[in-house]
Structure formats: structure tokens, C-alpha cells
N, C-alpha and C positions, 0 to 999 in steps of 0.2 A: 468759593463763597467767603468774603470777608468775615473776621471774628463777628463785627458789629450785625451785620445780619445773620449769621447764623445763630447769634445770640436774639434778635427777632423772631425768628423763624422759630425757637424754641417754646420759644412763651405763648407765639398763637399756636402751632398743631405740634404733631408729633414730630421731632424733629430727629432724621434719620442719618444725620453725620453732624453732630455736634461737635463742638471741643471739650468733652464733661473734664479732664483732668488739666485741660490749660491752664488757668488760673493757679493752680496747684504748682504744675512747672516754673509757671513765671516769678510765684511769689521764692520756691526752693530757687530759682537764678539772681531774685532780687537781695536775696539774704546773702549769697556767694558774694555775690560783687558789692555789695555792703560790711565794709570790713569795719568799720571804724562805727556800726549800729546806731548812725543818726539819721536811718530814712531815708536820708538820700545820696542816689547816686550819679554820678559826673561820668564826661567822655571819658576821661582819665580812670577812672574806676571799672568800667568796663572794659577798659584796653587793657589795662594790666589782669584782670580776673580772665580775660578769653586770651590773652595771650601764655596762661600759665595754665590752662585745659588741654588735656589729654584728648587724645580719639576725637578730634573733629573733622567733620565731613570735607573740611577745607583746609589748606595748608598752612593758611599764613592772613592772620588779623593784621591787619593796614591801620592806621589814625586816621585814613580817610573814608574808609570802610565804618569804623565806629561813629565818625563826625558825621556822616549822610545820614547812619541812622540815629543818629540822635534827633540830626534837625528835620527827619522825616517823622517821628514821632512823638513829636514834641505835641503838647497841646494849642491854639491856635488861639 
């Protein structure tokens, strides 16, 4: 289930696999990679913040790994 629906599915019934600390995670990743504390952040800012991360589940952040997901999540 997508964040956006299960963020749905919240609000009408009880919802029984939330994200309740998401937003939490995301905001402590968005401060990480916000070095310079003006809000916002660039491909470049998360290349270099996930390339200086320890214990990741993967071995090796790409520029085009970070570029996909930028331009996948960009707003539309």
C-alpha cells in the first residue's frame, strides 16, 4: 500500500499497518542531508549524505540511482 493511501485508509477506519513514525524518519533524513539549513535539498546533497552512510542495506549510491529518484519524486 502506497504512503498516500495508507495515509487514506487512516483517516476513514482503523488502520492496521500504518506508517505512524514515517514522517518522523523522513523529516531526521531531510535535516541529514540538509547541511547548509536552508530547506532545501539537491541531487547533490543526497549523493554526498547517502554516500557518507554507514550500514546500508546496499553497497554503493550511483548519481543515477539518486537522479531517478529525485525525478520520481518530484512534484508534478
Amino acid at each position: 500500500m502506497a504512503i498516500r493511501e495508507n495515509i487514506k485508509a487512516k483517516a476513514s477506519a482503523g488502520c492496521t499497518n500504518c506508517f505512524g513514525k514515517t514522517k518522523l524518519v523522513i523529516q531526521e533524513f531531510f535535516t541529514y542531508l540538509d547541511c547548509n539549513h536552508d530547506k532545501l535539498i539537491s541531487a547533490e546533497n543526497i549523493y554526498q549524505g547517502m554516500t557518507n552512510m554507514k550500514d546500508l542495506p546496499y553497497t554503493k549510491t550511483s548519481e543515477v540511482w539518486v537522479n531517478e529518484f529525485v525525478l520520481n519524486t518530484m512534484e508534478h
